[in-house]
C-alpha positions as CSV (number, residue, x, y, z in Angstrom):
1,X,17.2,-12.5,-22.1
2,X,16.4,-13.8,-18.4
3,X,16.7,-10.5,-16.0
4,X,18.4,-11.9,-13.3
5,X,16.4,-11.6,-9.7
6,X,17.0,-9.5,-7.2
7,X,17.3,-9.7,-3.4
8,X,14.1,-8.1,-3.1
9,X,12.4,-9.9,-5.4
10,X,13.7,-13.3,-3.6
11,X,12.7,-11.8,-0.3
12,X,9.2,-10.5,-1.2
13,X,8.8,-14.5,-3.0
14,X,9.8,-15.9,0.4
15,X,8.0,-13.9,2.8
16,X,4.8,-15.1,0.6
17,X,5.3,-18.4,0.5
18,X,6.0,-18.7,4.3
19,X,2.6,-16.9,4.9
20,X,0.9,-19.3,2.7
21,X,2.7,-22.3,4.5
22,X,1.1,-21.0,7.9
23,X,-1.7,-21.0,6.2
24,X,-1.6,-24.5,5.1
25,X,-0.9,-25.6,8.5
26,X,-3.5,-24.0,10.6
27,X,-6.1,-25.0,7.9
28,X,-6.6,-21.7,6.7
29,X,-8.2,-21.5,2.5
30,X,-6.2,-19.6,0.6
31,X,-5.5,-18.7,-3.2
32,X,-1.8,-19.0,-4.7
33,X,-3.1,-17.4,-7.7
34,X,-3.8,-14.2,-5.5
35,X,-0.3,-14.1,-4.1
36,X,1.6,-14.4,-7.3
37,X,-0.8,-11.4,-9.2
38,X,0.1,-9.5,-6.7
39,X,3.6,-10.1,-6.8
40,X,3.5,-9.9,-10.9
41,X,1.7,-6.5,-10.2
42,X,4.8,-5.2,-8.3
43,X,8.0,-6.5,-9.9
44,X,6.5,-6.7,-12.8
45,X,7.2,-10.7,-13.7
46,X,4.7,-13.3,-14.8
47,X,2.7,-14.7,-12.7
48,X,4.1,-18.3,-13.8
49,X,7.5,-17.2,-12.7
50,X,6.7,-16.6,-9.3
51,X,4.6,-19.4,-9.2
52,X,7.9,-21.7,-10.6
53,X,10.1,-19.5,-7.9
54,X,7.7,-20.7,-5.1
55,X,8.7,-24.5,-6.2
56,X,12.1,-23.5,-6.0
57,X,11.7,-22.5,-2.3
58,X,9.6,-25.6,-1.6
59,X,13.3,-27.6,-2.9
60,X,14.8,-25.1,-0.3
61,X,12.5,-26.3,2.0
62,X,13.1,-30.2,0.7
63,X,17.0,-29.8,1.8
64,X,16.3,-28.1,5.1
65,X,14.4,-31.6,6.1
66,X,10.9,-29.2,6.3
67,X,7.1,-30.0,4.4
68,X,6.4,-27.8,1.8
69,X,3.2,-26.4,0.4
70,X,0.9,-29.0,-1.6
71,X,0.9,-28.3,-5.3
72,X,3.9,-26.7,-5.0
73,X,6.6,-29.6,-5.7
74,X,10.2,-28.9,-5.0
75,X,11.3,-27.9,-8.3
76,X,15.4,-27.9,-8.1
77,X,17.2,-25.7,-10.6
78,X,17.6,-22.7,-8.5
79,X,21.1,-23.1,-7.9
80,X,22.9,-23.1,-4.7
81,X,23.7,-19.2,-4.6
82,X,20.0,-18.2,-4.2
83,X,19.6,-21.8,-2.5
84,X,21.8,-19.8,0.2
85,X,19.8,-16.5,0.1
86,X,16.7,-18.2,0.3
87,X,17.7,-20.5,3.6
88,X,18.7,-17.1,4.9
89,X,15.6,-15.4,4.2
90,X,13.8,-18.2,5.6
91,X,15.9,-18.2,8.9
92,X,15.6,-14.5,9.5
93,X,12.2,-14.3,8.8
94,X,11.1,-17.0,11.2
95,X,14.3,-15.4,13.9
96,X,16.3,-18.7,13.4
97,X,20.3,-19.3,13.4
98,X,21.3,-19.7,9.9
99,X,23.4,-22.8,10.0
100,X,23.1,-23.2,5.8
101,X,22.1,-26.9,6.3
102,X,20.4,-26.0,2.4
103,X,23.3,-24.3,0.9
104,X,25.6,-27.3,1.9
105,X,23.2,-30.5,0.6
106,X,23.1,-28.3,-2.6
107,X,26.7,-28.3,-3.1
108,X,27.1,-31.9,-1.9
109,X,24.1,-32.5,-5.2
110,X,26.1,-29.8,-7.3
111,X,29.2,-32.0,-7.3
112,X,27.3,-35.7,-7.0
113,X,26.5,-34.6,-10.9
114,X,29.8,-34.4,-11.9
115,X,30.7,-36.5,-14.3
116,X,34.0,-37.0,-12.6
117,X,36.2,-35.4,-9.5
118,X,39.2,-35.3,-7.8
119,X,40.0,-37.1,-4.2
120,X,39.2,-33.8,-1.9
121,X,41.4,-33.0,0.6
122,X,38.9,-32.4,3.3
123,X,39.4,-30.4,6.5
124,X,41.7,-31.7,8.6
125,X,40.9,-29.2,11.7
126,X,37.4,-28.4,11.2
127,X,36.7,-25.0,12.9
128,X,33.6,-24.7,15.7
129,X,30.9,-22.9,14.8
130,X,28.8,-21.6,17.4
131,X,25.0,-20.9,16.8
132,X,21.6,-20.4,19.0
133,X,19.6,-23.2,19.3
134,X,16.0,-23.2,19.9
135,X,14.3,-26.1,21.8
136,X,10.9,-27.3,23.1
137,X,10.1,-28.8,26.1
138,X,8.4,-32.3,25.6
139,X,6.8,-34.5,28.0
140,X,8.6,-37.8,28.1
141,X,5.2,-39.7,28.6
142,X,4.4,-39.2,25.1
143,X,7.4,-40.9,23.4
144,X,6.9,-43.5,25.8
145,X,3.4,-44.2,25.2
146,X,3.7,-43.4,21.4
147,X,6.6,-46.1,21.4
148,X,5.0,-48.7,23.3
149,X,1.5,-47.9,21.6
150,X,3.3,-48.9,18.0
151,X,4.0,-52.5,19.2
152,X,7.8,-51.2,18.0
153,X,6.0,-51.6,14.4
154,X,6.7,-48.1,12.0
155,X,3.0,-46.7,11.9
156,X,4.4,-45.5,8.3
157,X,5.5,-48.6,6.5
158,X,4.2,-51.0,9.1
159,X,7.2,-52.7,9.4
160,X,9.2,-53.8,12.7
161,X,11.4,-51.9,14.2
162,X,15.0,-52.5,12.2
163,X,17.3,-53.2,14.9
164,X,17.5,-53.4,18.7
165,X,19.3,-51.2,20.9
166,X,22.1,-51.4,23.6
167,X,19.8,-51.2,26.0
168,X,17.6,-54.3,24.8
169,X,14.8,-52.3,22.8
170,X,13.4,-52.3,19.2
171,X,14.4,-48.7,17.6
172,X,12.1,-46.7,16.3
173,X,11.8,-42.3,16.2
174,X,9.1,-40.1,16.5
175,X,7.9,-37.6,14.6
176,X,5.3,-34.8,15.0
177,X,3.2,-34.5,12.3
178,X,2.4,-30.9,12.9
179,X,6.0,-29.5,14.3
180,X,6.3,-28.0,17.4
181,X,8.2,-25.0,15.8
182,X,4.8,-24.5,13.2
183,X,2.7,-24.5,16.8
184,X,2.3,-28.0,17.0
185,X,0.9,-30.1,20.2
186,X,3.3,-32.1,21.9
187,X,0.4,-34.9,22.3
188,X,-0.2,-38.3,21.1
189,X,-3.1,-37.1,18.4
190,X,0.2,-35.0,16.8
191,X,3.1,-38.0,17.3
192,X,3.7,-41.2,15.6
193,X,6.8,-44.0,16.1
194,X,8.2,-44.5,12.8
195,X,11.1,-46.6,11.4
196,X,14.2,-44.3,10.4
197,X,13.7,-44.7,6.9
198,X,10.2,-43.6,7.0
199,X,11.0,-40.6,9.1
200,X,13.9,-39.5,6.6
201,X,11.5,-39.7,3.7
202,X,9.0,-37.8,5.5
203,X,11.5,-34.8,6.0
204,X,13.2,-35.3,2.8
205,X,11.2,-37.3,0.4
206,X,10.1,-36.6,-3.0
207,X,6.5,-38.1,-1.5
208,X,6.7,-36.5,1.9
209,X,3.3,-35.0,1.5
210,X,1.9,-38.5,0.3
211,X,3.1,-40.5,3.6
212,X,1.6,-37.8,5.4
213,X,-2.0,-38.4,4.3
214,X,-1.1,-41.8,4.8
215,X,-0.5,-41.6,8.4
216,X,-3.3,-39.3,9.2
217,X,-6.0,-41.7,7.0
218,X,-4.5,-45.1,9.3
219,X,-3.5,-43.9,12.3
220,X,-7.2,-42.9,13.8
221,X,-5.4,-41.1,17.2
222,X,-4.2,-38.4,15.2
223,X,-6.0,-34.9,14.8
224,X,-5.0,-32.5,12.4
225,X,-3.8,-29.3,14.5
């Protein structure tokens, strides 16, 4: 019989795998083996559990649009009431507002699978939620020189730019490769123009962590921070 886990047990899994994710970004070796003995040694769970529970919070990860931690693929059945505690976890570990961006793509998944559904009714008044934002301050010189740099070609897929704007430009987004929120540079070794598809997959692909070596082996500006 599967013992169902606890809040501390999701907690302690979290606050792991968010230290080994800093880790990974500042280029600092690590072990996962290490982490999940020790966590075997004190709830007293295999060692392949945890390991399986840390692909579950990479899928967390997945839906919140973030990178997750290589050899560690999102793996999805979790289901969407630890999908919940885990976003929170996350958020209150790293002092964030906990808008449950997670908890709602897995419900929006949970009912895609259906095999059938009713016509919802919606909400016809939806109610304001309020929540703290945090921001960064940027230097507009880099998306400018980024942009124009890129020739308005995706530095992902290395296709044009897939429309033009109102105001007579090709579109394309940037994206920091190392994020400002994981202590990334806002600098043109840490920012590439990519095409919007590109930039979705990169936050939300299956193959995020594949595009990423791609950028950083083509585009020879960049610097891993």
């Amino acid at each position: 019989m599967q013992i169902k886990w606890t809040d501390e047990e999701l907690l302690a899994s979290v606050k792991v795998y968010l230290d080994m994710l800093n880790k990974q970004n500042n280029n600092i070796s690590f072990v996962k083996k290490e982490y999940y003995k020790n966590l075997s040694n004190t709830f007293n769970r295999t060692e392949k559990s945890f390991e399986y529970r840390m692909q579950n919070i990479s899928y967390v990860l997945l839906l919140m649009g973030r990178t997750w931690i290589k050899g560690l693929p999102p793996a999805k059945n979790v289901g969407s009431t630890n999908i919940r505690k885990i976003e929170q976890f996350i958020n209150n570990l790293e002092h964030k507002s906990n808008d449950e961006n997670a908890y709602f793509e897995s419900l929006v998944k949970e009912t895609i699978n259906k095999d059938s559904m009713d016509t919802p009714s919606g909400i016809s008044k939806p109610n304001i939620i309020s929540s703290a934002v945090t921001t960064y301050q940027r230097d507009p010189y880099v998306k400018a020189w980024v942009l124009k740099n890129s020739n308005w070609i995706c530095e992902c897929c290395k296709k044009h730019s897939p429309f033009i704007t109102s105001d007579g430009h090709p579109y394309l987004e940037v994206h920091h490769m190392k994020r400002l929120s994981d202590g990334g540079s806002d600098t043109v070794t840490n920012v590439v123009a990519l095409c919007p598809n590109c930039h979705r997959e990169i936050h939300y692909g299956i193959n995020s962590s594949l595009l990423v070596d791609q950028i950083y082996k083509y585009v020879k500006r960049l610097i891993k921070e």
